[in-house]
N, C-alpha and C positions, 0 to 999 in steps of 0.2 A: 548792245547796251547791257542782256544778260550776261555775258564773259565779263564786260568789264565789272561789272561788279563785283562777282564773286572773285577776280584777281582784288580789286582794292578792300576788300572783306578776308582773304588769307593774309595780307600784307599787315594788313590791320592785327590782324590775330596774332602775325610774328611778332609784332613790334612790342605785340602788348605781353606776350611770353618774356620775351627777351628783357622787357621793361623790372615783369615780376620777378624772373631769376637775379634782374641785378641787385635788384633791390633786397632780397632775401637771401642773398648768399652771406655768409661768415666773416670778418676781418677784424685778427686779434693785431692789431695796431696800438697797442697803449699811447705811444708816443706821437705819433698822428692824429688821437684821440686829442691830444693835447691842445696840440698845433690848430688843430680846427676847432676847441675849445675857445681859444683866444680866439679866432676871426670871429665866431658866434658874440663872443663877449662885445666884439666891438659892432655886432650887428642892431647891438641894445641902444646904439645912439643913430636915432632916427637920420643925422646926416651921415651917420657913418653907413647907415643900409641906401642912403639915396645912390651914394657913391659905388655904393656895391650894384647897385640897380642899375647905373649907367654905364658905370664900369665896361672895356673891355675886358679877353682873357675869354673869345670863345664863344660856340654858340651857344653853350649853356647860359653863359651871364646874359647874351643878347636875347633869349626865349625870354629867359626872369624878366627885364628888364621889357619886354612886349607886354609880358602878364599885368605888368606891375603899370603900366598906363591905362589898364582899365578901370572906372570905377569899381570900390573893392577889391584889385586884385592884389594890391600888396600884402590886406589883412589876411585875405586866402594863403597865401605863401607864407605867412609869417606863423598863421594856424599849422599848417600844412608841416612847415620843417619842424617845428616843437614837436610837433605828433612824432612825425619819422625819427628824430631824437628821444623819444619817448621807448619808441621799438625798437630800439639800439642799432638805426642806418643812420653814419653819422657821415659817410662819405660824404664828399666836395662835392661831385655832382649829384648826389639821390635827390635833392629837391627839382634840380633840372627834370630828373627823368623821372621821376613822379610826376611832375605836371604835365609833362609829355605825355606820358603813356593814361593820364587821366582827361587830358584835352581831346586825345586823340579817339580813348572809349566813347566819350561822351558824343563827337561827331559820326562815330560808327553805328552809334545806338541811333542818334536821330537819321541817319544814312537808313538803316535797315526800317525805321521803322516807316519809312516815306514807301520806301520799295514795297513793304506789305502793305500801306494804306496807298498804295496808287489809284485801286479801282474805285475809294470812297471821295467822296466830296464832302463842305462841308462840316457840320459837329462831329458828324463820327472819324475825319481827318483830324480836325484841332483834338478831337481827345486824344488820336493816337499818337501825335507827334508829343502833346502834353506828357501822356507817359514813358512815350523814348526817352525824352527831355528828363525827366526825373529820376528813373534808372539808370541812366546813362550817366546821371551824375552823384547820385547816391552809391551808386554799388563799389565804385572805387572807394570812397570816402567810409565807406563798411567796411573794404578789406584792412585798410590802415586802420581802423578801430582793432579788429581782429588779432593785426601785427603788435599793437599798443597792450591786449591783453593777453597775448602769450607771451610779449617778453615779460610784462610784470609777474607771468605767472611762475617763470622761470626763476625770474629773481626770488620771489618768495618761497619756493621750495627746493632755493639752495641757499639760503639765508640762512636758518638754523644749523647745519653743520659747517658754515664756513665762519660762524660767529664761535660757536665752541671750539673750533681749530684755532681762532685765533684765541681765544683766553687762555689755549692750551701753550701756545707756543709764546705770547705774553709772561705766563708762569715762568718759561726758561731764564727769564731777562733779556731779552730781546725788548728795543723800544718798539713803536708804536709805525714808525715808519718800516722797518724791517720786518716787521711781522707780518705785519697788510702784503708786503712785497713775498715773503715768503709763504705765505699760503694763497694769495693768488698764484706764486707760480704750483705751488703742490695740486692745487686743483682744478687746473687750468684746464684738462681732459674731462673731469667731472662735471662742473660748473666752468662752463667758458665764460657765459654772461658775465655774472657776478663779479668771476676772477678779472674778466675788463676792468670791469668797474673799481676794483678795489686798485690795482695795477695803473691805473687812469689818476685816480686820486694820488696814488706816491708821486706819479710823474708831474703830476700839477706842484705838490709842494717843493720836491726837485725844484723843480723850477721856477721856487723863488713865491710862490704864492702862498698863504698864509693858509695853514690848515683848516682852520672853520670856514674859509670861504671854500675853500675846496669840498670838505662835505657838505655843505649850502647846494652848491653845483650840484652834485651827486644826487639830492634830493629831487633840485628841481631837475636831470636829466632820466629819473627813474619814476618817478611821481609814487613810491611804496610809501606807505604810511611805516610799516615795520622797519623800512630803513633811514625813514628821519626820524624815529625813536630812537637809533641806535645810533645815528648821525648825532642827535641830541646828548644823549649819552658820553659820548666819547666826548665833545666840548666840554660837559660839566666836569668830565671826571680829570681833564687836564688842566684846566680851568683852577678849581679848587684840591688838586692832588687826591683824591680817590685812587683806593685800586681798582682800577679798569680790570683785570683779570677776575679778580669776582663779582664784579659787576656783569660784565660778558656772560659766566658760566651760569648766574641767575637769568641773564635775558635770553640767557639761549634756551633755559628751561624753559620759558614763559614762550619763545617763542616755538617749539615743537609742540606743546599744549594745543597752543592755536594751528599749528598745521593740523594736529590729528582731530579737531574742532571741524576743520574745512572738511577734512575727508570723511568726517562723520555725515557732515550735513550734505556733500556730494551723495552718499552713497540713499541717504535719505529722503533726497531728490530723485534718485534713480527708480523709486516705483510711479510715481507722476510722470516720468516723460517716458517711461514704457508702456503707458497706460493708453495712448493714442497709437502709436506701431499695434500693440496685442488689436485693439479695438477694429483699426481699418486695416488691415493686414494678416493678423495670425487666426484670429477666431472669423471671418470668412471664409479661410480655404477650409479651416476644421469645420466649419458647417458643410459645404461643399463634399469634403469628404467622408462626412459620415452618411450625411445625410441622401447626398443625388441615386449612390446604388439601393439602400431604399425606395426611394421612389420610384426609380426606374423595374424596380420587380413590381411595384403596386400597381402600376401602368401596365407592366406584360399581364398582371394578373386580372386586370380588369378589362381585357382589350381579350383575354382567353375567354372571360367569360360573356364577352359582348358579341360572340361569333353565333352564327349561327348552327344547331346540331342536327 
């Protein structure tokens, strides 16, 4: 019984590796971005997602479509993929294998924690399966929080130089479609995120979609506040004929203010959260070391003088 577990406990552990690499690897795809834009678009009519649900096309659709018979599990998935679009995994299958690799923690967590609560009976059982059951289901749902605030974080601290490139190359005469396209590609090595994103948006109008809905998308697939102002921005300023070029070069000031704002208050933050490490960690051992050879001489010196002469 012990073997077997610890094999279905490494098995477990691979799956769930393999799970997280898929899910966090890189794919600068603009035009695939697209393609799965639209399936998403059509997943906004509740009979177009039934159909998606029952759908063939694989064990991914048939896992969904398992999930998706439970009470609540459709809203779970429907949570679930927003988030993973949020953190810029927009692949075909990331929802499949997120919920895999999340169904599958969650069974491992209350697996492990049966195995250590074997010798109890009991309330001290139901508590410990209770909080299997609860980590087991939270901690996944933390990482995806996690992936959702680095990639915004990303976005925001290449937001500012990729908006002044643009007012910059705006200036040349370049329209508004060319521009986006040509410093997404200038920056693509620097800022990948963003350069997606801006690259994702050309290809949308390409293809026929109207420009304010496309930065509408963009908002709702980044959830930045700094990029539905500038989303906002760019509709007014085409809208009612503005120059967008100093408009841009103003919001770009406004928006490097507010990064050196963040970093200010980051760094400001930084003596509060060293304050517990110094506390239980560095001012121990410096007690320890000042203090134990001291005492250990007060001790020989009192142990000398407790002999007898």
């Amino acid at each position: 019984m012990l073997p077997a577990f610890f094999v279905l406990a490494f098995l477990t552990v691979a799956a769930l590796l393999w799970s997280a690499l898929t899910l966090a690897s890189t794919r600068e795809d603009p035009l695939r971005d697209r393609l799965e834009e639209l399936q998403m678009q059509a997943m906004l009519n509740p009979g177009a997602r039934t159909t998606r649900r029952r759908a063939g096309g694989g064990v991914a659709n048939f896992l969904l479509y398992l999930i998706s018979l439970f009470p609540g599990g459709d809203d779970w998935l429907r949570r679930s993929e927003r988030e993973l679009n949020q953190a810029g995994i927009r692949r075909r299958e990331a929802l499949a294998v997120y919920a895999a690799g999340h169904l599958l923690f969650f069974a491992c967590a209350l697996a492990a924690m049966a195995w250590v609560q074997r010798h109890n009976t009991g309330i001290t059982w139901l508590t410990g399966m209770a909080a299997g059951a609860i980590l087991g289901w939270l901690l996944p749902q933390q990482f995806l929080h996690y992936l959702v605030r680095r990639y915004r974080r990303k976005l925001q601290e290449a937001l500012p130089d990729m908006v002044d490139m643009l007012g910059v190359v705006l200036g040349t005469g370049l329209a508004l479609d060319q521009a986006m396209l040509r410093v997404g590609e200038e920056m693509q090595f620097i800022y990948p995120e963003l350069s997606n994103e801006f690259l994702t948006v050309v290809m949308q109008v390409k293809a026929g979609q109207e420009r304010s809905k496309a930065f509408q998308q963009l908002v709702r697939r980044t959830g930045v506040e700094d990029i539905k102002s500038l989303a906002a921005m760019i509709v007014q300023s085409e809208r009612f004929g503005t120059s967008l070029a100093q408009a841009l070069k103003v919001y770009a000031d406004a928006l490097r203010t507010r990064r050196r704002l963040r970093a200010e208050a980051a760094v400001g933050r930084a003596g509060v959260k060293m304050l517990f490490p110094i506390v239980f960690f560095i001012l121990p051992v410096l007690f320890v070391i000042t203090l134990v050879p001291g005492l250990l001489s007060v001790l020989d010196n009192l142990q000398f003088l407790g002999r007898p002469r």
